[in-house]
C-alpha positions, -999 to 999 in steps of 0.1 A, spaced: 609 -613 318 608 -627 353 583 -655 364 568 -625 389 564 -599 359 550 -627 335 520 -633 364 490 -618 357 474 -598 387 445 -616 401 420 -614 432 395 -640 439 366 -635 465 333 -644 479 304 -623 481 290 -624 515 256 -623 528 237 -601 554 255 -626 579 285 -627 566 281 -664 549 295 -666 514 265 -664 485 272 -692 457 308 -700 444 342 -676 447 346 -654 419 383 -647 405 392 -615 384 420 -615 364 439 -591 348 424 -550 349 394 -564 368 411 -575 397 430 -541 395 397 -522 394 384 -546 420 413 -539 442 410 -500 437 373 -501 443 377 -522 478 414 -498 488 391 -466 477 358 -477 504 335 -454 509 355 -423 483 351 -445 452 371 -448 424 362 -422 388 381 -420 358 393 -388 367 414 -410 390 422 -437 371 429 -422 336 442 -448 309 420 -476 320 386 -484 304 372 -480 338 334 -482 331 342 -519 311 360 -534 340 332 -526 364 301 -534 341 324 -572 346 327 -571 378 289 -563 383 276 -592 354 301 -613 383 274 -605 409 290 -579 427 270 -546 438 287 -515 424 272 -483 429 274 -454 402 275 -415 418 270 -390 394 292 -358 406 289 -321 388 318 -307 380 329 -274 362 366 -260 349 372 -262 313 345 -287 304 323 -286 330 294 -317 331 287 -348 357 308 -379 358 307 -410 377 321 -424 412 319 -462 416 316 -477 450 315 -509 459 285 -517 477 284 -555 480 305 -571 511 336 -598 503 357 -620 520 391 -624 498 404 -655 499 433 -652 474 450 -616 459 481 -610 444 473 -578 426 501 -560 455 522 -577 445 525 -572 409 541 -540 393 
């Protein structure tokens, strides 16, 4: 295994305020909640769903990154085909400033 494969992914951020000013400490995912983290901020304003991101225990990673103090919004979406019902979108909600992300980078 290569030193780049044996690095986990990680993102680290601060949440900003309505003027832009950092609130409190940087936070640092590590791991599948940077990934999530990095999918919600690359998806904006679509969102992310498990629909999208099959294999992942999507709704875990983001009930973390909210307990971390970031605002995540849930959608709910109706849907039919096959087994019709509603699920949900997440969208991030709460500005950041990244100061640190190296989940590109890894495979």
């Amino acid at each position: 295994m290569t030193e780049l494969s044996s690095r986990r992914q990680n993102i680290r951020v601060n949440i900003l305020n309505d003027n832009n000013e950092p609130c409190g400490f940087p936070v640092t995912f590590v791991g599948r909640e940077a990934y999530t983290l990095r999918k919600l901020i690359d998806a904006g304003e679509r969102g992310i769903s498990s629909i999208d991101q099959v294999g992942i225990r999507l709704s875990h990673y983001v009930l973390k990154i909210r307990r971390a103090g970031i605002t995540v919004e849930t959608v709910s979406i109706s849907h039919g085909g096959a087994f019709p019902g509603v699920h949900g979108v997440y969208k991030l909600r709460s500005r950041l400033r990244i100061i640190e992300d190296n989940t590109r980078v890894a495979a």
